[in-house]
C-alpha positions as CSV (number, residue, x, y, z in Angstrom):
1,X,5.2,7.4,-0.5
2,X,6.6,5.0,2.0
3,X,4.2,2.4,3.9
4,X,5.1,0.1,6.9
5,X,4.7,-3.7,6.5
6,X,4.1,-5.9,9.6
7,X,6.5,-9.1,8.6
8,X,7.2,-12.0,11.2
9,X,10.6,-12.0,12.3
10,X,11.9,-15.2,10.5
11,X,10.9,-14.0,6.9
12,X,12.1,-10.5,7.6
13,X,15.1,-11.7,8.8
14,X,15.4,-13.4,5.7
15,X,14.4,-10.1,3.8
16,X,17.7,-9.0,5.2
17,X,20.1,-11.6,4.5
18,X,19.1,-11.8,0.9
19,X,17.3,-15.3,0.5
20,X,13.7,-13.7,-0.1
21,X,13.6,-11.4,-2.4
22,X,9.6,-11.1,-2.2
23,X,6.9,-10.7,-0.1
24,X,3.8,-12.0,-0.5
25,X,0.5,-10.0,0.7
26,X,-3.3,-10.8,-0.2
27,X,-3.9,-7.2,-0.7
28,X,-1.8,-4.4,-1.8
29,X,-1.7,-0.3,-1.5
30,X,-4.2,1.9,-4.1
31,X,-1.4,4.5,-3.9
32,X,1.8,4.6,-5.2
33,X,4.6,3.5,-3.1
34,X,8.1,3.7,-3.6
35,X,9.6,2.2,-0.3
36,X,8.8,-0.1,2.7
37,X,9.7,-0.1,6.1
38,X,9.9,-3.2,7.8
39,X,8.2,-4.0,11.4
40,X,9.1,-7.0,12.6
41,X,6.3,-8.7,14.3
42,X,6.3,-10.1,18.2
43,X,8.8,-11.1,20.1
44,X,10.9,-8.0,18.3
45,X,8.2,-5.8,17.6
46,X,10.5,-3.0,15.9
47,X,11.4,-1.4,12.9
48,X,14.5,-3.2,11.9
49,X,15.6,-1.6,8.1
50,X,13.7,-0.6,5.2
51,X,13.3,-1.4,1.1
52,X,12.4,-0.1,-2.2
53,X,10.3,-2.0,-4.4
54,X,11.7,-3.4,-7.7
55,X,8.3,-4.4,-8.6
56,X,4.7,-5.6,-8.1
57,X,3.9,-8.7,-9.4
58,X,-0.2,-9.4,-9.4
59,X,-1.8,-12.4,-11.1
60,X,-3.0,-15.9,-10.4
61,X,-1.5,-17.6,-7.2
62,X,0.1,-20.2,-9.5
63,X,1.5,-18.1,-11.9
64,X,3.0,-15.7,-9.0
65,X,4.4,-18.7,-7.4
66,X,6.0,-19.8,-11.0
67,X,8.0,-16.5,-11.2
68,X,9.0,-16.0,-7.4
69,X,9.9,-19.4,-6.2
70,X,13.0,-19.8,-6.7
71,X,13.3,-16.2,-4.2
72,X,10.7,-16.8,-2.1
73,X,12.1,-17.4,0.8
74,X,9.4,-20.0,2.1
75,X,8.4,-23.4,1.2
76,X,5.2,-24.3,-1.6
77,X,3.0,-25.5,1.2
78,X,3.2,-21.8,3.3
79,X,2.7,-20.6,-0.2
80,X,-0.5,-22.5,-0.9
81,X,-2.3,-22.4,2.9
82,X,-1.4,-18.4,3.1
83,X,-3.0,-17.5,-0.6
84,X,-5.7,-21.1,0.2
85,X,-9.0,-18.6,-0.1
86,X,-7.5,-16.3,-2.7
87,X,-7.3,-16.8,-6.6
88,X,-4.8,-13.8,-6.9
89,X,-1.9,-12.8,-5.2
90,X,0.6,-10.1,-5.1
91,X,4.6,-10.4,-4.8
92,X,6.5,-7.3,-3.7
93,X,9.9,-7.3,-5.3
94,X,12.5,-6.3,-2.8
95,X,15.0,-3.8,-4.0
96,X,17.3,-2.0,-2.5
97,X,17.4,-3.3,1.4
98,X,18.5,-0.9,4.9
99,X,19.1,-3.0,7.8
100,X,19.3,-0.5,10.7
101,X,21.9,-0.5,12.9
102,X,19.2,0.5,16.0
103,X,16.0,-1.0,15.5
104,X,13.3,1.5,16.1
105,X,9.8,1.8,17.7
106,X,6.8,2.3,15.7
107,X,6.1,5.6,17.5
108,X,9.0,6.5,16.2
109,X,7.1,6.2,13.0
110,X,4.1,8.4,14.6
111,X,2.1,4.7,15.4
112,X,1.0,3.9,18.4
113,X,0.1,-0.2,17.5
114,X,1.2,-2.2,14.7
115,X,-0.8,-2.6,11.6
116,X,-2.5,-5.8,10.4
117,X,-1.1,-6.2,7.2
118,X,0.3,-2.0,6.1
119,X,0.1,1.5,7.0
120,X,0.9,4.9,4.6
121,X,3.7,6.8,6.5
């Protein structure tokens, strides 16, 4: 199963040059999910490429921050005021990435608006 993550432009950007290798997310799917497609958020607002997933990391915000910061792709103080309210969080492992050579509309993708944080394709 494949879902669609709405990522701001900056980190997905950096998805797709190889200097984050996770993404962070409060909540993650109750299904099995093998790939991710990537919207990137306003002002692009399209599908730019796509990833498996390595792996899911879920424990305490500290520990996850331990094992993922040297990939993380942003700085401690994101890290703490994104998970601030939260004693777990979840890093995806990025895998295998596709950058797109035409970025793609979410309808496309049979969506008429972008998701708040995923959607099952």
């Amino acid at each position: 199963m494949n879902v669609l993550l709405s990522i701001k432009p900056e980190f997905a950007n950096k998805i797709f040059n190889g200097t984050k290798k996770y993404e962070f997310r409060k909540s993650i799917f109750k299904r099995d999910v093998d790939k991710v497609v990537v919207y990137a958020s306003s002002p692009v607002q399209r599908v730019i490429g796509e990833f498996t997933i390595a792996n899911i990391i879920c424990e305490d915000t500290e520990t996850v921050w331990q094992k993922t910061k040297k990939h993380s792709g942003i700085t401690k103080d994101f890290y703490d005021e994104y998970f601030a309210d939260k004693e777990m969080a979840f890093a995806i492992q990025i895998g295998m990435i596709t950058l797109y050579s035409n970025p793609r509309l979410l309808t496309d993708f049979g969506l008429s608006f972008a998701p708040q944080s995923f959607a099952y394709l």
